[in-house]
N, CA, C and O atoms as CSV, one atom per row, in Angstrom:
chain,resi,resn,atom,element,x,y,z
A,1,UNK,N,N,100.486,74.957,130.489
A,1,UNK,CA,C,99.112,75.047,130.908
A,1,UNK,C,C,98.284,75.659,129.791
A,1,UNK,O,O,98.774,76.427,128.964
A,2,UNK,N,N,96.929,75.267,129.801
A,2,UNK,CA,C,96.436,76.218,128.577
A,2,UNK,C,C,95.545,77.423,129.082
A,2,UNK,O,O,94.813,77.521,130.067
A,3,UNK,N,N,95.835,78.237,128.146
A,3,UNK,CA,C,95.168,79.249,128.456
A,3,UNK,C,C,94.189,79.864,127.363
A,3,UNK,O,O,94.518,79.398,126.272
A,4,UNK,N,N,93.131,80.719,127.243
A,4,UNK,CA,C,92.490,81.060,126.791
A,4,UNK,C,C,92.471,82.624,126.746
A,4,UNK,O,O,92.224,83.107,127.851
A,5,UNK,N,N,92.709,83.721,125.546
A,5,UNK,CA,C,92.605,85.049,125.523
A,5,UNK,C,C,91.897,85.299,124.485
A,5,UNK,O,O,91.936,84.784,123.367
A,6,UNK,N,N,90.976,86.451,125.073
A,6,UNK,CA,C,90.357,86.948,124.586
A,6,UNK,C,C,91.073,88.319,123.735
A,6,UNK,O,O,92.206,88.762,123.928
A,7,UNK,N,N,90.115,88.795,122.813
A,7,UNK,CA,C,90.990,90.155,121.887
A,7,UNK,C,C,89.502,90.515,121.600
A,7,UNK,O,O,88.488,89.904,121.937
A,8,UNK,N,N,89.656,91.818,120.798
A,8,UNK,CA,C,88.369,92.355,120.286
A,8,UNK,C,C,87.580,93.485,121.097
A,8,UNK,O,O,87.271,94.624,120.747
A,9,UNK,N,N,87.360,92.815,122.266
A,9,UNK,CA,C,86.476,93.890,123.098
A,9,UNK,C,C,86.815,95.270,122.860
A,9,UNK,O,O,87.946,95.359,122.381
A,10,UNK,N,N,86.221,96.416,123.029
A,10,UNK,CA,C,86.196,97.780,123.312
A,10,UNK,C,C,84.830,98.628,123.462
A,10,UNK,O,O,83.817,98.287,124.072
A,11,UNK,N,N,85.042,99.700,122.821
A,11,UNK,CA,C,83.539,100.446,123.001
A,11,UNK,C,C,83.041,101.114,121.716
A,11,UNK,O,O,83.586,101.836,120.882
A,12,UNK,N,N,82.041,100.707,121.830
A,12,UNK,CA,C,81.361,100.642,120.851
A,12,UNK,C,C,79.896,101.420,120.418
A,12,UNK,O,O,78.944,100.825,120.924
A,13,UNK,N,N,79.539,102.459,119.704
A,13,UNK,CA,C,78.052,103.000,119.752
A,13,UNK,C,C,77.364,101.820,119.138
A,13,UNK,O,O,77.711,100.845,118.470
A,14,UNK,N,N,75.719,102.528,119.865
A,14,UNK,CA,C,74.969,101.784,119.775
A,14,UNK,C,C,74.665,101.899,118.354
A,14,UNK,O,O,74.698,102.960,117.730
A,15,UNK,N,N,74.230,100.225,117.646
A,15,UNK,CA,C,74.083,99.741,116.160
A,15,UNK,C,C,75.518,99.652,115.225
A,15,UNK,O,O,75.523,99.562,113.997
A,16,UNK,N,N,76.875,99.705,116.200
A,16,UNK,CA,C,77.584,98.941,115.885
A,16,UNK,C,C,78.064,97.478,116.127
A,16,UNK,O,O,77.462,96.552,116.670
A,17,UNK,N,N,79.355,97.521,115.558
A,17,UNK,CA,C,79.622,95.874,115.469
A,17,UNK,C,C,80.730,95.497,116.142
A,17,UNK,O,O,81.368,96.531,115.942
A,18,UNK,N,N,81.703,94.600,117.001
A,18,UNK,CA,C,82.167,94.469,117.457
A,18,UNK,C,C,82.718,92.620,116.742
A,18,UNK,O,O,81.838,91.825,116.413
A,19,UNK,N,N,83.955,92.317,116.646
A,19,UNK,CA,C,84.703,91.165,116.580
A,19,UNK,C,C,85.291,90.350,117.460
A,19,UNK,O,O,86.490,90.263,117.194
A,20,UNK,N,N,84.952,89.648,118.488
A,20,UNK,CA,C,85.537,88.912,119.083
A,20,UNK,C,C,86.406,87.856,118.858
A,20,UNK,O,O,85.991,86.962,118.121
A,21,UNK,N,N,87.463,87.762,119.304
A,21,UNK,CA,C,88.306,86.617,119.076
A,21,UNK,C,C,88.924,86.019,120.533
A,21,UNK,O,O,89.157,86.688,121.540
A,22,UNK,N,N,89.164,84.260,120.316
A,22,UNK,CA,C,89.233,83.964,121.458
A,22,UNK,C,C,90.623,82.866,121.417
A,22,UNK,O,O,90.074,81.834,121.800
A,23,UNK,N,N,91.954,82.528,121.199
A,23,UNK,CA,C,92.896,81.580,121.112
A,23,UNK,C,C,93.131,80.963,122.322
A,23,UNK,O,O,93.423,81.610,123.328
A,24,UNK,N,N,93.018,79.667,122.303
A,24,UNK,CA,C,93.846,78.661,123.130
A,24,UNK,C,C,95.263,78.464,122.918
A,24,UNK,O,O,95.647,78.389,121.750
A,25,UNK,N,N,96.097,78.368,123.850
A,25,UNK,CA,C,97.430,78.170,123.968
A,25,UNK,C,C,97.895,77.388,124.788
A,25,UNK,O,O,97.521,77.589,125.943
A,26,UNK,N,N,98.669,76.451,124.602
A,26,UNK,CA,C,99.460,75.421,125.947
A,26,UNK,C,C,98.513,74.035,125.441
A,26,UNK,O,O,98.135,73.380,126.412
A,27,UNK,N,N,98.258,73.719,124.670
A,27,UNK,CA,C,97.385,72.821,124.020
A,27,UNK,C,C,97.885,71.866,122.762
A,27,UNK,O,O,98.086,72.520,121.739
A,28,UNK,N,N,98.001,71.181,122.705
A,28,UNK,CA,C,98.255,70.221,121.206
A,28,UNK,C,C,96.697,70.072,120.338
A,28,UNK,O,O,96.302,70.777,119.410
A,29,UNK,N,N,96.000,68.906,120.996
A,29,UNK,CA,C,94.753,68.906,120.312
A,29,UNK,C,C,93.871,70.157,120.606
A,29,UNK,O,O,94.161,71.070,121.379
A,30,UNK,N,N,92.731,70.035,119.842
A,30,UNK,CA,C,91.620,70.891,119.201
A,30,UNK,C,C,90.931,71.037,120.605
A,30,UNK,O,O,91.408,70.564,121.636
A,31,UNK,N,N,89.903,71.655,120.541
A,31,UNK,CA,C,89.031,71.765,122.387
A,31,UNK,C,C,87.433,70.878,121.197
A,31,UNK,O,O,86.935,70.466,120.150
A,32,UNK,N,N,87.441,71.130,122.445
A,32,UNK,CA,C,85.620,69.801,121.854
A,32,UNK,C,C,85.050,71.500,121.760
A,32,UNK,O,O,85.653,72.408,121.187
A,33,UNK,N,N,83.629,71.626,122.546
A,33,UNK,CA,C,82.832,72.403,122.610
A,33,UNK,C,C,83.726,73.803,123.233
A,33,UNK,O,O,84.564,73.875,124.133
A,34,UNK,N,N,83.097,74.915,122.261
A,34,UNK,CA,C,83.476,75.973,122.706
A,34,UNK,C,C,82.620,77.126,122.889
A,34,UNK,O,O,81.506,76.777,122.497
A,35,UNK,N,N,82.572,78.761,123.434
A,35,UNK,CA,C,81.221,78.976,123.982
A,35,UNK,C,C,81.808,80.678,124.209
A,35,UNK,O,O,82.856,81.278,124.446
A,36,UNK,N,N,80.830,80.858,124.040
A,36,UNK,CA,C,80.834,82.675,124.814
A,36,UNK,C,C,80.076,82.633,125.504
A,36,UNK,O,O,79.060,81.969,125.295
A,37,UNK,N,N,80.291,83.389,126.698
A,37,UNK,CA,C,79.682,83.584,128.219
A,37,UNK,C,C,79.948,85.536,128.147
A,37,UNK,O,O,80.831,86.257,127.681
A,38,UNK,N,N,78.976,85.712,128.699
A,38,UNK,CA,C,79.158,87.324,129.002
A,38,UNK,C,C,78.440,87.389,130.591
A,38,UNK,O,O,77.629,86.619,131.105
A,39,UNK,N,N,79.090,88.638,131.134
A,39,UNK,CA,C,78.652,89.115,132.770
A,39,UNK,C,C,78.359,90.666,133.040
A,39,UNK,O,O,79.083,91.321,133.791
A,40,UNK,N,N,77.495,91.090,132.525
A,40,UNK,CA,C,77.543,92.244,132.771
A,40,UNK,C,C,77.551,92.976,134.573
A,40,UNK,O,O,78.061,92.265,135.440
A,41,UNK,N,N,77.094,94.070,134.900
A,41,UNK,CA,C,77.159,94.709,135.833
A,41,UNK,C,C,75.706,94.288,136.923
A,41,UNK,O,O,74.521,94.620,136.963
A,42,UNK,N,N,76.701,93.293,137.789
A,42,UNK,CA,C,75.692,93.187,138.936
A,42,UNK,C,C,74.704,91.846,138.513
A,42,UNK,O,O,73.623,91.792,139.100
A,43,UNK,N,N,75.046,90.682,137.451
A,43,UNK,CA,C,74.360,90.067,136.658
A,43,UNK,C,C,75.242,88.797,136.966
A,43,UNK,O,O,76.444,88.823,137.230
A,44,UNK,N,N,74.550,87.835,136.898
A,44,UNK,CA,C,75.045,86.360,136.681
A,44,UNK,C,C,76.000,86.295,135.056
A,44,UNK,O,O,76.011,87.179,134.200
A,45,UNK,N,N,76.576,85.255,135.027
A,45,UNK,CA,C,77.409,84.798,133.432
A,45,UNK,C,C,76.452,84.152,132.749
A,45,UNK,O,O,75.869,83.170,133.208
A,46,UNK,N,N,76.219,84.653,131.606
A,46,UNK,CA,C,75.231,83.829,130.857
A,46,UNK,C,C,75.441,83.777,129.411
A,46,UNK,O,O,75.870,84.714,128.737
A,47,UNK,N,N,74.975,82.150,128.803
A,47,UNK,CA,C,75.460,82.066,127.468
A,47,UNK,C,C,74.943,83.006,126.481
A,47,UNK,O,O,73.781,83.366,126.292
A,48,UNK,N,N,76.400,83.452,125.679
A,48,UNK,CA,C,76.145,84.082,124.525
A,48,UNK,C,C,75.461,83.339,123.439
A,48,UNK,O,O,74.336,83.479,122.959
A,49,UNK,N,N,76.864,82.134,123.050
A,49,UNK,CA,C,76.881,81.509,121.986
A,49,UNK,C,C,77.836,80.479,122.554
A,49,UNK,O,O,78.499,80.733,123.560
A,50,UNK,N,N,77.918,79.205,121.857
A,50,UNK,CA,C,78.698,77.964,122.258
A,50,UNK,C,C,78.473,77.291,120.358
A,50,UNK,O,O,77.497,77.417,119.618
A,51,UNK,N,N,79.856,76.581,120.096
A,51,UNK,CA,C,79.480,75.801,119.339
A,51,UNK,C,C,80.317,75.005,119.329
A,51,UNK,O,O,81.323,75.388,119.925
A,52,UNK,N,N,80.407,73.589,118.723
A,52,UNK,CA,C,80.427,72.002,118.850
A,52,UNK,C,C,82.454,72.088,118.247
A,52,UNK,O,O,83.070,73.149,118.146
A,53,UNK,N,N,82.977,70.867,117.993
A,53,UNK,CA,C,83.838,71.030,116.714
A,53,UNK,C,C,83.526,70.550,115.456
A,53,UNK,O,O,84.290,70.441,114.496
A,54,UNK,N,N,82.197,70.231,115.534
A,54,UNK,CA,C,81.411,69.899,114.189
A,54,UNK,C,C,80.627,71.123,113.543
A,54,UNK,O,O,80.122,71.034,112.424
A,55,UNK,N,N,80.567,72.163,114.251
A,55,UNK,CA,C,79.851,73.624,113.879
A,55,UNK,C,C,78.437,73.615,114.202
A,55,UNK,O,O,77.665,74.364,113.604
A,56,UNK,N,N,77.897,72.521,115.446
A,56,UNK,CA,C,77.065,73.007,115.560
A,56,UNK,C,C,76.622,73.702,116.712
A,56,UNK,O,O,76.589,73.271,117.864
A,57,UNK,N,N,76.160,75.228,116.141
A,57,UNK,CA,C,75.533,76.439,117.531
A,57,UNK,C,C,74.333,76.261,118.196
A,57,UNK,O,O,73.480,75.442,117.855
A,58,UNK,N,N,74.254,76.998,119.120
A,58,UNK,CA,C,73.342,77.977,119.854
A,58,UNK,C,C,73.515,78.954,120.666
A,58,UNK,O,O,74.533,79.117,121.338
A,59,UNK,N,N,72.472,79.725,120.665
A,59,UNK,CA,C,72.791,80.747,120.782
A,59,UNK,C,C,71.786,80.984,122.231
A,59,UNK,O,O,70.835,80.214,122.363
A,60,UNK,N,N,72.002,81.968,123.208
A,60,UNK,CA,C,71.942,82.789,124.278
A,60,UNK,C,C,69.990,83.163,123.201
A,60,UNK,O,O,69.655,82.605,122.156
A,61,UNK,N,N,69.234,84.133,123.923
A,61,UNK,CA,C,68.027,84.443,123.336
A,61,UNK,C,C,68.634,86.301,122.544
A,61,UNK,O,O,68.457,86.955,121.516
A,62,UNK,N,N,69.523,86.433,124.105
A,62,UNK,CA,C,69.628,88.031,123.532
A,62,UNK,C,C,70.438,88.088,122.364
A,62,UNK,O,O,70.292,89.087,121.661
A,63,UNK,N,N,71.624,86.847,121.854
A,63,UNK,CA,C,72.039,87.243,120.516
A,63,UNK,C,C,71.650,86.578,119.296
A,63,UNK,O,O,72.343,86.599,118.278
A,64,UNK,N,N,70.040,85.720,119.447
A,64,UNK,CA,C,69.466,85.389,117.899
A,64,UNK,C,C,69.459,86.416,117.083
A,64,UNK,O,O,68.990,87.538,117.272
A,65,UNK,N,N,70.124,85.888,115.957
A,65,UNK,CA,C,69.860,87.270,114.781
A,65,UNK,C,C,70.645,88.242,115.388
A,65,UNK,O,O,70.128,89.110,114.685
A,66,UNK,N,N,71.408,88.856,116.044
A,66,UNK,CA,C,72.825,89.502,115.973
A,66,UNK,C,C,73.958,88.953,116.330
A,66,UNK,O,O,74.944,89.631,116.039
A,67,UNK,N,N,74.186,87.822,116.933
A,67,UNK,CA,C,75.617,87.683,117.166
A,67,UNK,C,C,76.152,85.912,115.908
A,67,UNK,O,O,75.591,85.071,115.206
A,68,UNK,N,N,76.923,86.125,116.165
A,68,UNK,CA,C,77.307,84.668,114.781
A,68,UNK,C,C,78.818,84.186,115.851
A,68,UNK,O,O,79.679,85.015,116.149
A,69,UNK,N,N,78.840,83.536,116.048
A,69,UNK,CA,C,79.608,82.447,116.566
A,69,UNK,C,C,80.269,81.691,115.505
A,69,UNK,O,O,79.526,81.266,114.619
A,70,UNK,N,N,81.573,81.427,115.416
A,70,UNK,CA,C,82.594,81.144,114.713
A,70,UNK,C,C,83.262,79.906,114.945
A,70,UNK,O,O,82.670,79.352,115.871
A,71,UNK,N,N,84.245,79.188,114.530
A,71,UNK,CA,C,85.297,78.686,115.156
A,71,UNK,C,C,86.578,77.738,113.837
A,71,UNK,O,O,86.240,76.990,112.919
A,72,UNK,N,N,87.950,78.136,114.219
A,72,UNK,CA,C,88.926,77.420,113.516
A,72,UNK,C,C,89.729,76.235,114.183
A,72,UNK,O,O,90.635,76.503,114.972
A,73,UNK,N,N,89.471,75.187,113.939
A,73,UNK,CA,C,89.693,74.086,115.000
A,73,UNK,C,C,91.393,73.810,114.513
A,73,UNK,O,O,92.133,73.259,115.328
A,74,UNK,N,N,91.940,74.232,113.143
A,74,UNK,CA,C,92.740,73.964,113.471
A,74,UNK,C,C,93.921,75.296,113.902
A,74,UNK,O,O,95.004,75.500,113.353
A,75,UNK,N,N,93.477,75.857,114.726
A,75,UNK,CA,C,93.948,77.049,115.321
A,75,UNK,C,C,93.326,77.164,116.951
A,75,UNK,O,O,93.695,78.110,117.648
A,76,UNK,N,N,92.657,76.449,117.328
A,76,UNK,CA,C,91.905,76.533,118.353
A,76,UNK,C,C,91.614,77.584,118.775
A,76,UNK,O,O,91.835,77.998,119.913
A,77,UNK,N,N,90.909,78.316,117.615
A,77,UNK,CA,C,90.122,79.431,117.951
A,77,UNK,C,C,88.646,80.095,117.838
A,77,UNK,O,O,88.009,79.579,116.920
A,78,UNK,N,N,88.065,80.925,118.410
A,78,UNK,CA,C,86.473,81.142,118.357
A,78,UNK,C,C,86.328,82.098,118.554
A,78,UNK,O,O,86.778,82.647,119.559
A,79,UNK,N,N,85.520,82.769,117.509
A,79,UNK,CA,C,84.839,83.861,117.026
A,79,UNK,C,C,83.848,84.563,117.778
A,79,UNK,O,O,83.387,83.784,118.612
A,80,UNK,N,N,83.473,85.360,117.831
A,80,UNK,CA,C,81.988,86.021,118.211
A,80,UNK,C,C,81.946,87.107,117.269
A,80,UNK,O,O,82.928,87.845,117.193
A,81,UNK,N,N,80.769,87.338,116.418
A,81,UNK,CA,C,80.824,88.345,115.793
A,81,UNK,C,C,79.872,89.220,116.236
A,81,UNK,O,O,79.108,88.502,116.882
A,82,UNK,N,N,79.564,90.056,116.265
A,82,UNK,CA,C,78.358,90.699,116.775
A,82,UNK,C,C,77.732,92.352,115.873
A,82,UNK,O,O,78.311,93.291,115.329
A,83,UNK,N,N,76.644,92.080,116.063
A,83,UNK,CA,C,76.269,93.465,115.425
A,83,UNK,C,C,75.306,93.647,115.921
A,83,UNK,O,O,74.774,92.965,116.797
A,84,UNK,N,N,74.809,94.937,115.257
A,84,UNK,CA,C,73.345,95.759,115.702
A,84,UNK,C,C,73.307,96.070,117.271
A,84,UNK,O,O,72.313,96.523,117.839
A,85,UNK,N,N,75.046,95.634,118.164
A,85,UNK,CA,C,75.202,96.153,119.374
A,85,UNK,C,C,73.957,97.363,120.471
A,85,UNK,O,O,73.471,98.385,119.987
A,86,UNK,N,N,73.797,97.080,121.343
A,86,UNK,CA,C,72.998,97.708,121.835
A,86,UNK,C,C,73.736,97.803,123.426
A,86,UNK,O,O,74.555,97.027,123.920
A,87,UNK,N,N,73.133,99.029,124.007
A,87,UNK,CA,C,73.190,99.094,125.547
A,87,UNK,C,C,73.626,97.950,126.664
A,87,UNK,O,O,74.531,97.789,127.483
A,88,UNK,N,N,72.508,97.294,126.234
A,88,UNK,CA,C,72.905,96.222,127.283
A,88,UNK,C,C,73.755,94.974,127.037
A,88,UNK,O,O,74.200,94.136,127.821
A,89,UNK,N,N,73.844,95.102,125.745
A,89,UNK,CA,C,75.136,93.997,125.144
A,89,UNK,C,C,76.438,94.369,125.973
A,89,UNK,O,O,77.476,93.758,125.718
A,90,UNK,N,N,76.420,95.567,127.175
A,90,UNK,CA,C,77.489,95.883,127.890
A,90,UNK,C,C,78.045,94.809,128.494
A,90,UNK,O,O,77.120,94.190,129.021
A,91,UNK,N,N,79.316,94.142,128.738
A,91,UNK,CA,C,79.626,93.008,129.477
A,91,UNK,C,C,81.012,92.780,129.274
A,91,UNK,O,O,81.630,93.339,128.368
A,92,UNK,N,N,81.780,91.598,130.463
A,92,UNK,CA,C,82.632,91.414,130.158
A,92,UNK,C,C,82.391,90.161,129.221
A,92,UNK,O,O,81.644,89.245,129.566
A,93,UNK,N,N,82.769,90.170,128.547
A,93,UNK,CA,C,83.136,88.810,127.523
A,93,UNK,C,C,84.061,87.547,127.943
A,93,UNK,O,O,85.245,87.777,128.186
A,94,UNK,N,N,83.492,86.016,128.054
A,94,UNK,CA,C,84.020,85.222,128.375
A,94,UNK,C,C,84.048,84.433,127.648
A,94,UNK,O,O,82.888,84.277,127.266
A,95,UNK,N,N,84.855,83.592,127.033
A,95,UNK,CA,C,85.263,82.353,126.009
A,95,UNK,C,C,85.641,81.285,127.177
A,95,UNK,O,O,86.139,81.559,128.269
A,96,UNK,N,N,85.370,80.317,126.804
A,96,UNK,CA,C,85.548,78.776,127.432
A,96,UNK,C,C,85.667,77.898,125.964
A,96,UNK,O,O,85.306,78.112,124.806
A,97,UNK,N,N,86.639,76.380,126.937
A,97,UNK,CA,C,86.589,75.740,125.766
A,97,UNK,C,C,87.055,74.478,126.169
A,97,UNK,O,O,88.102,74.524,126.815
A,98,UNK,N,N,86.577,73.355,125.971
A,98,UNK,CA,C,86.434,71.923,126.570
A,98,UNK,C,C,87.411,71.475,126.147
A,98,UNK,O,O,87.671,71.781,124.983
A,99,UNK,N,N,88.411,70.534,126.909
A,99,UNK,CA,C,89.343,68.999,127.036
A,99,UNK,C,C,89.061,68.378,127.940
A,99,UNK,O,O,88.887,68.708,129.113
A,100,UNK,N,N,88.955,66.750,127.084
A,100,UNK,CA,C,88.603,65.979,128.140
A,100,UNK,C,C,87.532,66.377,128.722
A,100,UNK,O,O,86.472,66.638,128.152
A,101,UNK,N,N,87.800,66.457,130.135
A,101,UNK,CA,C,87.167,66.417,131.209
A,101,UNK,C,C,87.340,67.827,132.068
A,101,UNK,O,O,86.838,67.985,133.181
A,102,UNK,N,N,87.960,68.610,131.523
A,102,UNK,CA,C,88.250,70.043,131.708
A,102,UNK,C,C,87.427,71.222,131.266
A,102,UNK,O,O,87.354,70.916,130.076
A,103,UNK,N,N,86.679,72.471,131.370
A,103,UNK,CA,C,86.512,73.990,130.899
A,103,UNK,C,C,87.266,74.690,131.436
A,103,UNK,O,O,87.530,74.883,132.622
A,104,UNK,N,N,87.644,75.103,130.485
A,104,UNK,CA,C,89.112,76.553,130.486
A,104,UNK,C,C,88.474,77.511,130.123
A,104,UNK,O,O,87.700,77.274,129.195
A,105,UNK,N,N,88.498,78.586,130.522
A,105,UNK,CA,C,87.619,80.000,130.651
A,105,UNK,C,C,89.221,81.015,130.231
A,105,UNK,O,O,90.372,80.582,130.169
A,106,UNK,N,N,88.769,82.320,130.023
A,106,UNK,CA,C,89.570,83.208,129.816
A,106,UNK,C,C,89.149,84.369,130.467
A,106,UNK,O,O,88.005,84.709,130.771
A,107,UNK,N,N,90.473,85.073,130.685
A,107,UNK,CA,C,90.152,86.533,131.912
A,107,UNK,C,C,89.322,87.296,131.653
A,107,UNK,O,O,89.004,88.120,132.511
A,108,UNK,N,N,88.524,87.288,130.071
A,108,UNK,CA,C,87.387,88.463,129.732
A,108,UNK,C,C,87.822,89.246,128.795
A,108,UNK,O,O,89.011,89.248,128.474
A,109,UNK,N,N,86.883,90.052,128.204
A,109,UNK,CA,C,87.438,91.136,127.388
A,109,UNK,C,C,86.228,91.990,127.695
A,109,UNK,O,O,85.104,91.496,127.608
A,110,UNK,N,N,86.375,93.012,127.982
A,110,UNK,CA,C,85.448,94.416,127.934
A,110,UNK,C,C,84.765,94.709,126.464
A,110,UNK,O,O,85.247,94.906,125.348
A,111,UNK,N,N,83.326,94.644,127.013
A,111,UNK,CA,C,82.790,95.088,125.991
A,111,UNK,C,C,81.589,96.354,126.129
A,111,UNK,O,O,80.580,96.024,126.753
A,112,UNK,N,N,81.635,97.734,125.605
A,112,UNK,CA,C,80.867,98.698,126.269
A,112,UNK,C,C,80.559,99.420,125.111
A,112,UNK,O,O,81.327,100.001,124.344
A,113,UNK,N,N,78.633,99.248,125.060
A,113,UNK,CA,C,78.240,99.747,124.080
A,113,UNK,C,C,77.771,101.314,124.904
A,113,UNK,O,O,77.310,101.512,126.028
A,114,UNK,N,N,78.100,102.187,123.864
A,114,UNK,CA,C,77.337,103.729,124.814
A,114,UNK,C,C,77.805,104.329,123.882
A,114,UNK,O,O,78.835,104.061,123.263
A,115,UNK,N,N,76.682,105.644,123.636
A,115,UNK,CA,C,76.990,107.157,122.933
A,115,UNK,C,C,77.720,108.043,123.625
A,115,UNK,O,O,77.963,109.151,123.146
């Protein structure tokens, strides 16, 4: 089956940077479109960042100009990079990533910006 894990998350002060990483496993080919989703507290899931297997992004509004979205297709993996972290960048972190006719999501990774 494939699965999707997340790595990276932790805690973080505010105007730092944080690395997300996201691997598919149980998979042969590459995933088409791939994506960060975050959920913070009491909040709907909403896009971070998503990008193509041709490299092309977009981005969520809250991470123009801090977050950079990644991806190694032949590793089936995706990036989130993030900086200039703030308060409400608090969330769990979600990676998804397209076959076929399928989105495969991953259990999250904690991400908690605070002094």
């Amino acid at each position: 089956q494939v699965q999707l894990v997340e790595s990276g998350g932790g805690l973080v002060q505010p105007g730092g940077s944080l690395r997300l990483s996201c691997a598919a496993s149980g998979i042969i080919f590459r995933l088409d479109n791939m994506g960060w989703y975050r959920q913070g507290p009491g909040k709907q899931r909403d896009l971070v960042a998503a990008i193509t297997r041709g490299g092309s992004t977009n981005y969520g509004d809250s991470a123009k100009g801090r977050f950079t979205i990644s991806r190694d297709n032949a590793k089936n993996t995706v990036y989130l990079q993030m900086n200039s972290l703030k308060p409400e960048d608090t969330a769990v972190y979600y990676c998804n990533g397209d076959l076929s006719d399928y989105t495969y999501w991953g259990q999250g990774t904690q991400v908690t910006v605070s002094s």
